[in-house]
PyMOL commands that place a pseudoatom at each C-alpha (Angstrom):
pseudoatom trace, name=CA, resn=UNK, resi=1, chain=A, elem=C, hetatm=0, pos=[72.880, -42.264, -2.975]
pseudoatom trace, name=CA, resn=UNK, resi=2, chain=A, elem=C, hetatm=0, pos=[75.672, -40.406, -3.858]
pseudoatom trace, name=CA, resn=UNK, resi=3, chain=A, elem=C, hetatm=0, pos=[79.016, -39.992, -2.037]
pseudoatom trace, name=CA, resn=UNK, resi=4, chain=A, elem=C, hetatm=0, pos=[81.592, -38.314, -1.228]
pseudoatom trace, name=CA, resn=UNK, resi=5, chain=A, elem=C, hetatm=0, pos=[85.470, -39.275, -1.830]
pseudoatom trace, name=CA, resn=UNK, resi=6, chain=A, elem=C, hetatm=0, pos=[86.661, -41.175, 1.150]
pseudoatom trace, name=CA, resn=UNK, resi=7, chain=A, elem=C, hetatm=0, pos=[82.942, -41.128, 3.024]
pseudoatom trace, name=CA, resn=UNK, resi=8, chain=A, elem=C, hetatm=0, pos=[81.170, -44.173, 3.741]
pseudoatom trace, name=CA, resn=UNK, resi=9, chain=A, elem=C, hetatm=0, pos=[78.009, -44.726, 2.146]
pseudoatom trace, name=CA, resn=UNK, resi=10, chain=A, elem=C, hetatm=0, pos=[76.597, -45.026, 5.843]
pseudoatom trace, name=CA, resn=UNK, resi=11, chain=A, elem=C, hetatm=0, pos=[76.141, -42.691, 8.484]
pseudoatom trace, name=CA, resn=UNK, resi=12, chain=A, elem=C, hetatm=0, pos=[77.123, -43.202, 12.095]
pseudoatom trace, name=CA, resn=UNK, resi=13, chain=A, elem=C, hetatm=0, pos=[74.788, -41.333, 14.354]
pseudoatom trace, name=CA, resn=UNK, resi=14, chain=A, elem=C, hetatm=0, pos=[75.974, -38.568, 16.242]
pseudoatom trace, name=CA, resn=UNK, resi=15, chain=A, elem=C, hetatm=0, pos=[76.797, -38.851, 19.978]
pseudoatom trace, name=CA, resn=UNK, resi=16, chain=A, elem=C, hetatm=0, pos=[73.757, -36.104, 20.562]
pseudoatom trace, name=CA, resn=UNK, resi=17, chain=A, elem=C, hetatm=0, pos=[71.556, -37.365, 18.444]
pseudoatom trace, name=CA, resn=UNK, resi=18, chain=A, elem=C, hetatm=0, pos=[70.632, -40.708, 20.635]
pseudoatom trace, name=CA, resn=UNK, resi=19, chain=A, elem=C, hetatm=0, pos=[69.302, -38.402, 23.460]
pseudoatom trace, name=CA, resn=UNK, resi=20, chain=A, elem=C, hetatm=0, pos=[67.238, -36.612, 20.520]
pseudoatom trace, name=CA, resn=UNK, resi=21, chain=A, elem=C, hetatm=0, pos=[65.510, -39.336, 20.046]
pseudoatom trace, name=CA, resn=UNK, resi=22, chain=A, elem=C, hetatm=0, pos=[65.238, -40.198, 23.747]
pseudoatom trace, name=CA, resn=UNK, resi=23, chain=A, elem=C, hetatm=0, pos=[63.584, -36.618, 24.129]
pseudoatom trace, name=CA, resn=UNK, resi=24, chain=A, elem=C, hetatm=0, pos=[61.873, -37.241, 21.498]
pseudoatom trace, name=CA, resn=UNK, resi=25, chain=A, elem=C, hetatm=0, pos=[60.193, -40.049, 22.687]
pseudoatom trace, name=CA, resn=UNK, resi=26, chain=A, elem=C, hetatm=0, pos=[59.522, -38.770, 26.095]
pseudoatom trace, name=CA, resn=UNK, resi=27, chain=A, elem=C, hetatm=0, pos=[57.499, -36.041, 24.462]
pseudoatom trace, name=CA, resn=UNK, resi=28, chain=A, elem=C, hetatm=0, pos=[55.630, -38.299, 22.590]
pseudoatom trace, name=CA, resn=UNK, resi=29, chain=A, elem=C, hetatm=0, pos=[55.014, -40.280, 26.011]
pseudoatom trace, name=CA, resn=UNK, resi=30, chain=A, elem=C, hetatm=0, pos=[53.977, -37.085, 27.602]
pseudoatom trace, name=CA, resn=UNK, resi=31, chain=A, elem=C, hetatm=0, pos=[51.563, -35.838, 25.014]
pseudoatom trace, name=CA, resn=UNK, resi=32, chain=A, elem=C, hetatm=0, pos=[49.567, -38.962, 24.706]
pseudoatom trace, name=CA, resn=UNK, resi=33, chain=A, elem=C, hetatm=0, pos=[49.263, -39.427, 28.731]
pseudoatom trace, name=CA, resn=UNK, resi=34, chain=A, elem=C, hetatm=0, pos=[47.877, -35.517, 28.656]
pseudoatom trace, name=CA, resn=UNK, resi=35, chain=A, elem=C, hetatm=0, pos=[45.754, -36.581, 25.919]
pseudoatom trace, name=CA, resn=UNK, resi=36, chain=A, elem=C, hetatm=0, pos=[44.921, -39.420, 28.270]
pseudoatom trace, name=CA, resn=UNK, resi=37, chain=A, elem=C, hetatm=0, pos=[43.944, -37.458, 31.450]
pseudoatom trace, name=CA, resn=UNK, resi=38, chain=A, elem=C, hetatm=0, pos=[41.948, -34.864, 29.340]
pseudoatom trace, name=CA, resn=UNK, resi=39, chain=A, elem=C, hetatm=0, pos=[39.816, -37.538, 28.284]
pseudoatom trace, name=CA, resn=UNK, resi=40, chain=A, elem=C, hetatm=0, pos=[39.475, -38.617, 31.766]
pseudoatom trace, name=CA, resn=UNK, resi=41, chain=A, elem=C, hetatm=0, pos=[38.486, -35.380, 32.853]
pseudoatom trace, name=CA, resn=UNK, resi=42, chain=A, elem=C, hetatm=0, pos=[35.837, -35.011, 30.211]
pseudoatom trace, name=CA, resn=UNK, resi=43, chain=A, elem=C, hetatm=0, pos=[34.753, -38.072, 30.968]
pseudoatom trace, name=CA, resn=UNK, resi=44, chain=A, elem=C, hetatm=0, pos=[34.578, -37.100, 34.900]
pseudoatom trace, name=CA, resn=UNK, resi=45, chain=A, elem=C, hetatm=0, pos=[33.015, -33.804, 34.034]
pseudoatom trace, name=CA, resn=UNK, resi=46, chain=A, elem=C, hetatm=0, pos=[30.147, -35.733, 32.256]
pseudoatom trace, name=CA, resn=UNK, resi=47, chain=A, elem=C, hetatm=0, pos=[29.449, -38.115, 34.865]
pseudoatom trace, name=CA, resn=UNK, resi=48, chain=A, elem=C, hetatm=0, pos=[28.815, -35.164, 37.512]
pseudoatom trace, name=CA, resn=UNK, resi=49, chain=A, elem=C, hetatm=0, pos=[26.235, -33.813, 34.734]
pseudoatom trace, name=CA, resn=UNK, resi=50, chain=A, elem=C, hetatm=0, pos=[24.791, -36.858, 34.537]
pseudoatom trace, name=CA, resn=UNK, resi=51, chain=A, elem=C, hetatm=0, pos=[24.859, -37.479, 38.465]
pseudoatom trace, name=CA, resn=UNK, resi=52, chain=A, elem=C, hetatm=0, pos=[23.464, -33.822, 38.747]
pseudoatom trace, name=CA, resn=UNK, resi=53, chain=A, elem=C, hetatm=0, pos=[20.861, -34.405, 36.482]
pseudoatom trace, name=CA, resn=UNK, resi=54, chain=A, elem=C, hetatm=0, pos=[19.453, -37.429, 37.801]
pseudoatom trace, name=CA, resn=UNK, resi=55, chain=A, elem=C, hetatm=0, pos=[18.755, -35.874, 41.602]
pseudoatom trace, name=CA, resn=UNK, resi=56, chain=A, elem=C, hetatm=0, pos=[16.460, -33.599, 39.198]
pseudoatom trace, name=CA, resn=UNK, resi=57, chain=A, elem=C, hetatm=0, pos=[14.613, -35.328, 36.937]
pseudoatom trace, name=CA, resn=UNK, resi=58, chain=A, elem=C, hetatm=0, pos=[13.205, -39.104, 36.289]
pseudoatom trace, name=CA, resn=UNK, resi=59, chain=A, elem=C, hetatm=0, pos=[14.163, -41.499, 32.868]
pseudoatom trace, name=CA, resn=UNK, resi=60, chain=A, elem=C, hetatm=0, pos=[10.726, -41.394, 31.255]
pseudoatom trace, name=CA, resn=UNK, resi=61, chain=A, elem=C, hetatm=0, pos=[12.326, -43.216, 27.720]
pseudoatom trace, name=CA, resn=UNK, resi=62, chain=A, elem=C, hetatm=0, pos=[10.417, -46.269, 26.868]
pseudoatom trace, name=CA, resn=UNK, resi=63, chain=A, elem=C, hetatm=0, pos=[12.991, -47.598, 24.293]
pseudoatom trace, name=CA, resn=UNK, resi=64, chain=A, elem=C, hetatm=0, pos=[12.121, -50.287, 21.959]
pseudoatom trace, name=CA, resn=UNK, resi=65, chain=A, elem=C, hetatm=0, pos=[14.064, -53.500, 20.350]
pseudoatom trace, name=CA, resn=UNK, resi=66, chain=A, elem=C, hetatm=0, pos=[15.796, -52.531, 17.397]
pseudoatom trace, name=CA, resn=UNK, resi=67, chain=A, elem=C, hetatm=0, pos=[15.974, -48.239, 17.984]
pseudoatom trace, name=CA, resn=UNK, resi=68, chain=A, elem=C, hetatm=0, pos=[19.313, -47.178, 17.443]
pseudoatom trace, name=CA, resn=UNK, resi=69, chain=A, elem=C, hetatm=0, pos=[20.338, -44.253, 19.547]
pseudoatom trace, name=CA, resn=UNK, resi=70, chain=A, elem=C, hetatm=0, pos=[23.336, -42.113, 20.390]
pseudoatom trace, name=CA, resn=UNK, resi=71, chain=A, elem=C, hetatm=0, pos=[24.468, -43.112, 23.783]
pseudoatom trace, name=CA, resn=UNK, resi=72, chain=A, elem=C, hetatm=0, pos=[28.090, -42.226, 25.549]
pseudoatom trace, name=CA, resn=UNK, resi=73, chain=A, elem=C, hetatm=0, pos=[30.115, -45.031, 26.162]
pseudoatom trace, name=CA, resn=UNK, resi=74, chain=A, elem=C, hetatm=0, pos=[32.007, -43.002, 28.804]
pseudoatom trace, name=CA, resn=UNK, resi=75, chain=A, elem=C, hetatm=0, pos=[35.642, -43.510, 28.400]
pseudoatom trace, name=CA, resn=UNK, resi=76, chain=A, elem=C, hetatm=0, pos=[36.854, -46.737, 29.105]
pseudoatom trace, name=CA, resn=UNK, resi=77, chain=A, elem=C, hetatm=0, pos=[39.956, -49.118, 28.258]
pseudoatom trace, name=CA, resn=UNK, resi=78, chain=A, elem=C, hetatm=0, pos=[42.000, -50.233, 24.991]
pseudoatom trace, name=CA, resn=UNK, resi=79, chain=A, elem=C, hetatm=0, pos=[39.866, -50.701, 22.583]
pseudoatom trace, name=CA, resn=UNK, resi=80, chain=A, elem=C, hetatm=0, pos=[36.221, -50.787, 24.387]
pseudoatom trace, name=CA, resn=UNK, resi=81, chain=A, elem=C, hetatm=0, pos=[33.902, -48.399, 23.025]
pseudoatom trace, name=CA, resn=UNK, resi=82, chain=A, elem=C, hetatm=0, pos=[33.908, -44.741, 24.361]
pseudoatom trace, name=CA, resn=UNK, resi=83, chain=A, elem=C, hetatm=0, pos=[32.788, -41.488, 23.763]
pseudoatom trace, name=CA, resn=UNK, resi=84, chain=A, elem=C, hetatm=0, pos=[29.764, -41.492, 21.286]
pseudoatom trace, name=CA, resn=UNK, resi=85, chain=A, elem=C, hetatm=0, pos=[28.593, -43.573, 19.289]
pseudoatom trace, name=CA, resn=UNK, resi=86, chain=A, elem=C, hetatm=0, pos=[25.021, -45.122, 17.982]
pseudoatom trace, name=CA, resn=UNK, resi=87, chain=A, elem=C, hetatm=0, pos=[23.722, -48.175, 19.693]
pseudoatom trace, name=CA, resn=UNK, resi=88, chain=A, elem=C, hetatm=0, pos=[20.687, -50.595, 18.630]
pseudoatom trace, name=CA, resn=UNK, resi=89, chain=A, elem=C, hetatm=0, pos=[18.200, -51.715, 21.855]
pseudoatom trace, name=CA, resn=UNK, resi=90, chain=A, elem=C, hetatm=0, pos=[18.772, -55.554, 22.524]
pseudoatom trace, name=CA, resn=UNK, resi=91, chain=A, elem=C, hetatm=0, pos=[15.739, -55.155, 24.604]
pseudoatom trace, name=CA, resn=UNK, resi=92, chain=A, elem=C, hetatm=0, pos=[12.542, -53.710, 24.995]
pseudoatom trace, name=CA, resn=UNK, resi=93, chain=A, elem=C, hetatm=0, pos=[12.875, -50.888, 28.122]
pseudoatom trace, name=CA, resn=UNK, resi=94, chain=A, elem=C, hetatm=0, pos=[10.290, -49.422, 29.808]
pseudoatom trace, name=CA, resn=UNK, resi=95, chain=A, elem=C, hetatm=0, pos=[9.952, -45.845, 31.080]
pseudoatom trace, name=CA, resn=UNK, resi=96, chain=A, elem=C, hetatm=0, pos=[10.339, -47.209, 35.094]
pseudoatom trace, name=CA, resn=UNK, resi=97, chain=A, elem=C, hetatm=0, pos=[13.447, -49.064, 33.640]
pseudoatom trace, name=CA, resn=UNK, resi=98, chain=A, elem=C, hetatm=0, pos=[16.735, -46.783, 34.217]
pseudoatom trace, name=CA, resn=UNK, resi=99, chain=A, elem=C, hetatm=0, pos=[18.743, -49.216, 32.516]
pseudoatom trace, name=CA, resn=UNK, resi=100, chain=A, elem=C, hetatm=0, pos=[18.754, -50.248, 28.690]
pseudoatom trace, name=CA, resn=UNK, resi=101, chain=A, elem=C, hetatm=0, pos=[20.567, -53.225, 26.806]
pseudoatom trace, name=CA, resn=UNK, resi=102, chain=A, elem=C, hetatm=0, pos=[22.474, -51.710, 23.595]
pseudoatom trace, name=CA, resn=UNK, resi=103, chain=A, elem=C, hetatm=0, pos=[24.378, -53.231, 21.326]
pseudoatom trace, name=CA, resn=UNK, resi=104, chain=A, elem=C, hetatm=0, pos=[27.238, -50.546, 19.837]
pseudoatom trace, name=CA, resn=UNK, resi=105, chain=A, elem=C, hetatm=0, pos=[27.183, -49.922, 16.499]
pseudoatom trace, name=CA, resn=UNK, resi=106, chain=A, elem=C, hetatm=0, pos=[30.232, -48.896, 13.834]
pseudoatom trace, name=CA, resn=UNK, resi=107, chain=A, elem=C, hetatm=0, pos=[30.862, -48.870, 9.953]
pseudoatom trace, name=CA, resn=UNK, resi=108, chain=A, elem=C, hetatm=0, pos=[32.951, -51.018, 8.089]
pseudoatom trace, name=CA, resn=UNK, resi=109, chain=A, elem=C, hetatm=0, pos=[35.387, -48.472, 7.045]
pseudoatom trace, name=CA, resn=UNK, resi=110, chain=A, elem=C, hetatm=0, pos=[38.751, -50.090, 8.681]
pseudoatom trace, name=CA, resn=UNK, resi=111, chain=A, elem=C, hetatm=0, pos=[36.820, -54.112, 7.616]
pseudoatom trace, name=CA, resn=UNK, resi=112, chain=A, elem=C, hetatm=0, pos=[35.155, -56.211, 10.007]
pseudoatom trace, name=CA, resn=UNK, resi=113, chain=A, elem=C, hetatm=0, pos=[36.681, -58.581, 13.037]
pseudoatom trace, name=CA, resn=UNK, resi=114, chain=A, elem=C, hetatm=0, pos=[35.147, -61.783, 12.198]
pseudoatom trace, name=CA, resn=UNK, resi=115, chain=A, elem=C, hetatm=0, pos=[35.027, -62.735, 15.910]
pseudoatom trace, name=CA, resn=UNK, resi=116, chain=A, elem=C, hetatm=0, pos=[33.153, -60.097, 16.867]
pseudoatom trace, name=CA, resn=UNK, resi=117, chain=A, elem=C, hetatm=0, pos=[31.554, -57.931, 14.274]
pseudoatom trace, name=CA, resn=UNK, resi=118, chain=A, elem=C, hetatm=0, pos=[28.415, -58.658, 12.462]
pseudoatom trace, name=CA, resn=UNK, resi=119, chain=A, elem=C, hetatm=0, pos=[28.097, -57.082, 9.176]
pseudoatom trace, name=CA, resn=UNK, resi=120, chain=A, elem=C, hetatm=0, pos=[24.316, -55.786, 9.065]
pseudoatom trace, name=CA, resn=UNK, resi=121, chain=A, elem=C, hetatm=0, pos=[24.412, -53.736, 5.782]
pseudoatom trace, name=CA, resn=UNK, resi=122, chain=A, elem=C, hetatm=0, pos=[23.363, -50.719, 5.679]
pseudoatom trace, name=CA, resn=UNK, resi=123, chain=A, elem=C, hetatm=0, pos=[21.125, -48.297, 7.519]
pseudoatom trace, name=CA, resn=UNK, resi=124, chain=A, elem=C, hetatm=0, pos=[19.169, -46.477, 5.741]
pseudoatom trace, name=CA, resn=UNK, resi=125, chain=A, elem=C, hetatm=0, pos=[18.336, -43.516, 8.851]
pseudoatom trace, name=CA, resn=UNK, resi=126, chain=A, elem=C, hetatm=0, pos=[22.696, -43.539, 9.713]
pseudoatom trace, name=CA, resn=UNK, resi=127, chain=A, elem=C, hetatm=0, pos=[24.350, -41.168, 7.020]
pseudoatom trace, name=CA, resn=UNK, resi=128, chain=A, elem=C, hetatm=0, pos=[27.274, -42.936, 5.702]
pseudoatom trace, name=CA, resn=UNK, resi=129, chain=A, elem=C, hetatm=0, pos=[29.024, -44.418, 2.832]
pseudoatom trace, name=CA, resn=UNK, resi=130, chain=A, elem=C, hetatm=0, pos=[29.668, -47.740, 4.627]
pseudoatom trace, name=CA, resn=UNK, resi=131, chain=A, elem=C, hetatm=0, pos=[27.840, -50.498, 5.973]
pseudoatom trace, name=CA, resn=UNK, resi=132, chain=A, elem=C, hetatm=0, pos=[27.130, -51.041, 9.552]
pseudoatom trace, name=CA, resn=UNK, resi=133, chain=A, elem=C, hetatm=0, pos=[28.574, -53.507, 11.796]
pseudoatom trace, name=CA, resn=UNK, resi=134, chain=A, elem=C, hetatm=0, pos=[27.321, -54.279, 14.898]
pseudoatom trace, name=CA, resn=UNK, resi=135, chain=A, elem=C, hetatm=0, pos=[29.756, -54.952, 17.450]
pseudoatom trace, name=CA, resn=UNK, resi=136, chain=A, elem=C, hetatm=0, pos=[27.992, -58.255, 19.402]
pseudoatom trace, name=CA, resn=UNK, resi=137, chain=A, elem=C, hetatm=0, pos=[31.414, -58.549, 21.710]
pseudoatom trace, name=CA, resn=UNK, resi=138, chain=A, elem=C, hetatm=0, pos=[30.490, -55.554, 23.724]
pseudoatom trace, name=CA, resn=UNK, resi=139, chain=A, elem=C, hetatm=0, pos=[27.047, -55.575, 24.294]
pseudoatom trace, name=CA, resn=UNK, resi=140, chain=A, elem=C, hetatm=0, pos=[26.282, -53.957, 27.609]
pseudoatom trace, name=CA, resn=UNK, resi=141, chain=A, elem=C, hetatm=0, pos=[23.805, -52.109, 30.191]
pseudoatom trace, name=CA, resn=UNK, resi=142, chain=A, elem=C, hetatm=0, pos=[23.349, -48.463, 29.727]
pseudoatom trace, name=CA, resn=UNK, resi=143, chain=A, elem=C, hetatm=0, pos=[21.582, -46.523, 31.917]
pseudoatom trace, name=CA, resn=UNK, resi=144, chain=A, elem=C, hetatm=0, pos=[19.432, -43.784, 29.974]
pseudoatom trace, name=CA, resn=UNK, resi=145, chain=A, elem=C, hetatm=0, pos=[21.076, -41.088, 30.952]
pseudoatom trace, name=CA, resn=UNK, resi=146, chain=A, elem=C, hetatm=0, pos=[23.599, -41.854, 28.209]
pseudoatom trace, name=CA, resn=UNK, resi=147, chain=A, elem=C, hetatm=0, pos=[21.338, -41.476, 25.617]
pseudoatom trace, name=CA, resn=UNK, resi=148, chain=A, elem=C, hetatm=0, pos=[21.510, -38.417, 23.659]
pseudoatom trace, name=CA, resn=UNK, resi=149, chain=A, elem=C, hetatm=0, pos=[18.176, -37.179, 22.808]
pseudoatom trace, name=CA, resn=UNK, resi=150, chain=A, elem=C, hetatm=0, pos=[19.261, -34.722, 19.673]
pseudoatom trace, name=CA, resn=UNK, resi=151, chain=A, elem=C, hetatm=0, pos=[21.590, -36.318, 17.891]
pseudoatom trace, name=CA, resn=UNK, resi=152, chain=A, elem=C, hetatm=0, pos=[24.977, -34.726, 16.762]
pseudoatom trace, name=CA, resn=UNK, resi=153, chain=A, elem=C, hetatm=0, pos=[26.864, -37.838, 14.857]
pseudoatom trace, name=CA, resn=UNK, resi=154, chain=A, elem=C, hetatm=0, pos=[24.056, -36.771, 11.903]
pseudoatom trace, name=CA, resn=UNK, resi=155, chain=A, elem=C, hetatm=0, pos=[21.817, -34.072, 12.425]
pseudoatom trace, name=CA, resn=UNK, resi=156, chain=A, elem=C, hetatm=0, pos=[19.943, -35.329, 9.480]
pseudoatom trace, name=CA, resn=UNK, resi=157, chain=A, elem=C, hetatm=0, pos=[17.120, -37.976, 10.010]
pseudoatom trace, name=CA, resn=UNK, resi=158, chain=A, elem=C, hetatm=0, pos=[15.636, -39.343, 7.505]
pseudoatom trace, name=CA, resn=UNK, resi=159, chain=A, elem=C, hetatm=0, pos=[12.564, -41.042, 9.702]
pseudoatom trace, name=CA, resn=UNK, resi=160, chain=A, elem=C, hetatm=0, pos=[9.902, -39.045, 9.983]
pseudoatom trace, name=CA, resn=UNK, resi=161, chain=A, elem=C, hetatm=0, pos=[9.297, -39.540, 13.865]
pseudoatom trace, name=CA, resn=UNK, resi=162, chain=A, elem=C, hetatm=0, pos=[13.092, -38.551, 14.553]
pseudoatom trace, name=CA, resn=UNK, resi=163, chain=A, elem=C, hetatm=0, pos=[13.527, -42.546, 15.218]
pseudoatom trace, name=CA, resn=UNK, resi=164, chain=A, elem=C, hetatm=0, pos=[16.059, -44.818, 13.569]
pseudoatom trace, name=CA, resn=UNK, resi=165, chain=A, elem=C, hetatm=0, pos=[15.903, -48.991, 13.540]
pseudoatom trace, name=CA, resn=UNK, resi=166, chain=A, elem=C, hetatm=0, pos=[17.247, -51.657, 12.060]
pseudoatom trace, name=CA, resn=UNK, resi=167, chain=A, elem=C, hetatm=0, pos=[14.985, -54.044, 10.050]
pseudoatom trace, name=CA, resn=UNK, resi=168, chain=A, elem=C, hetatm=0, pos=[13.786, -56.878, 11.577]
pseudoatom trace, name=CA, resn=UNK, resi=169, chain=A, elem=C, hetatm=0, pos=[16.526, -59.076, 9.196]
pseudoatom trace, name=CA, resn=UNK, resi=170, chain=A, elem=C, hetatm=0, pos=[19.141, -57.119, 10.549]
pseudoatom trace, name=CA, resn=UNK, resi=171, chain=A, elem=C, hetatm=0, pos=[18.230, -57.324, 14.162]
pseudoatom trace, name=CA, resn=UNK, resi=172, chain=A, elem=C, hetatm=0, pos=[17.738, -61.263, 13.383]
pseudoatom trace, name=CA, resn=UNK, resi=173, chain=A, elem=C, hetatm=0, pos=[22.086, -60.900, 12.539]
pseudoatom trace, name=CA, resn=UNK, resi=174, chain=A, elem=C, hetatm=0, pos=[22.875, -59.316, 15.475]
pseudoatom trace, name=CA, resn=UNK, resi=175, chain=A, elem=C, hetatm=0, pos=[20.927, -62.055, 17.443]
pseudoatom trace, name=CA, resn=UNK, resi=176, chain=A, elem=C, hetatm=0, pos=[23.053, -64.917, 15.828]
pseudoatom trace, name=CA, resn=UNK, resi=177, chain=A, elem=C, hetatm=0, pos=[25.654, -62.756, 16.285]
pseudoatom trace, name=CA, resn=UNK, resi=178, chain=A, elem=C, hetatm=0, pos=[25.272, -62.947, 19.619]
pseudoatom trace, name=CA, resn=UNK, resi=179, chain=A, elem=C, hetatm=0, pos=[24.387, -66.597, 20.290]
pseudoatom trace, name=CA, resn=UNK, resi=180, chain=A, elem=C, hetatm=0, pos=[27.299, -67.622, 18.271]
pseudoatom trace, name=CA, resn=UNK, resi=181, chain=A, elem=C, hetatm=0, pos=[30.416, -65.245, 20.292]
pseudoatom trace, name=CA, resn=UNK, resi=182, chain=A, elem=C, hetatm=0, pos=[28.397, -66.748, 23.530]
pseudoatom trace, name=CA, resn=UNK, resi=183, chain=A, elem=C, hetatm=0, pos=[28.376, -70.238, 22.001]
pseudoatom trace, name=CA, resn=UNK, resi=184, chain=A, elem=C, hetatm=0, pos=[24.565, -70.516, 22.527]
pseudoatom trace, name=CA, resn=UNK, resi=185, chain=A, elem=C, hetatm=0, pos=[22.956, -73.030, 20.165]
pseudoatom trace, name=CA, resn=UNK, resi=186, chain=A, elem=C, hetatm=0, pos=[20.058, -71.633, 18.539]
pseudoatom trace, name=CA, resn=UNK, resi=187, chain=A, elem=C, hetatm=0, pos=[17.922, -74.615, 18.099]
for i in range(1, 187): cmd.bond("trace and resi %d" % i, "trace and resi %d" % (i + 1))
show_as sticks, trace
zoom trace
């Protein structure tokens, strides 16, 4: 860094430029809280659909163990799942049944959490240059009016019946998976 005669290498900041980056920061605040509540209200809007829908019309999905579907995850807190992503059944789920057990799924772009991701390889059906994880830590209750009938993640299926699954090996992971975060001995 060059300098000038009889200037300090340093530079002092400027009395105005402290509230700068005070402004600054508030703006930053602000924008992500928008961001935030226009989530929220997305989120709100699709639960009336859903609500709306339902007085209308009856689940008639018999899902089976090891489908993966696009479900909505609603918006929810931190780092719990929202928005859309693919899921694998847990559980068979039969067309009486509103509810479904899913498992959320991800790829292993960012690497896995070794407390709560099981690395299941890939899918063959779920377009992508990384392998699947399945996240055993957040396994929940859907109710199918979350799943997404036509995809949009991938348009493109390669299964012939418009169905994607895991293998039988790979559902076998996620089970272990989820014995060992519960501490269940599989014996």
């Amino acid at each position: 860094m060059e300098t000038k005669p009889n200037e300090p290498y340093y530079k002092f900041k400027e009395k105005g430029d402290e509230d700068e980056d005070k402004e600054r920061s508030v703006k930053k605040q602000l924008t992500l809280q928008m961001k935030g509540l226009k989530s929220q209200l997305e989120w709100l809007k699709r639960q009336i659909e859903y609500l709306t829908f339902a007085e209308t019309h009856e689940s008639q999905f018999e899902l089976k163990k090891g489908e993966i579907y696009e479900f909505d995850w609603g918006v929810n807190v931190n780092t719990e799942f929202s928005n859309r992503h693919y899921g694998v059944v847990l559980a068979d789920s039969s067309k009486n049944n509103p509810l479904v057990l899913v498992c959320p799924l991800k790829t292993n772009r960012y690497g896995a959490n070794p407390h709560s991701d099981v690395n299941i390889g890939y899918v063959t059906q779920i377009v992508s240059n990384a392998e699947t994880l399945a996240v055993v830590n957040q396994i929940r209750a859907l109710d199918k009016l979350r799943l997404y009938v036509r995809p949009i993640i991938h348009e493109t299926i390669t299964n012939p019946e418009g169905k994607m699954c895991v293998s039988e090996e790979q559902m076998k992971l996620i089970e272990k998976g989820i014995l060992r975060i519960l501490k269940i001995s599989n014996k």
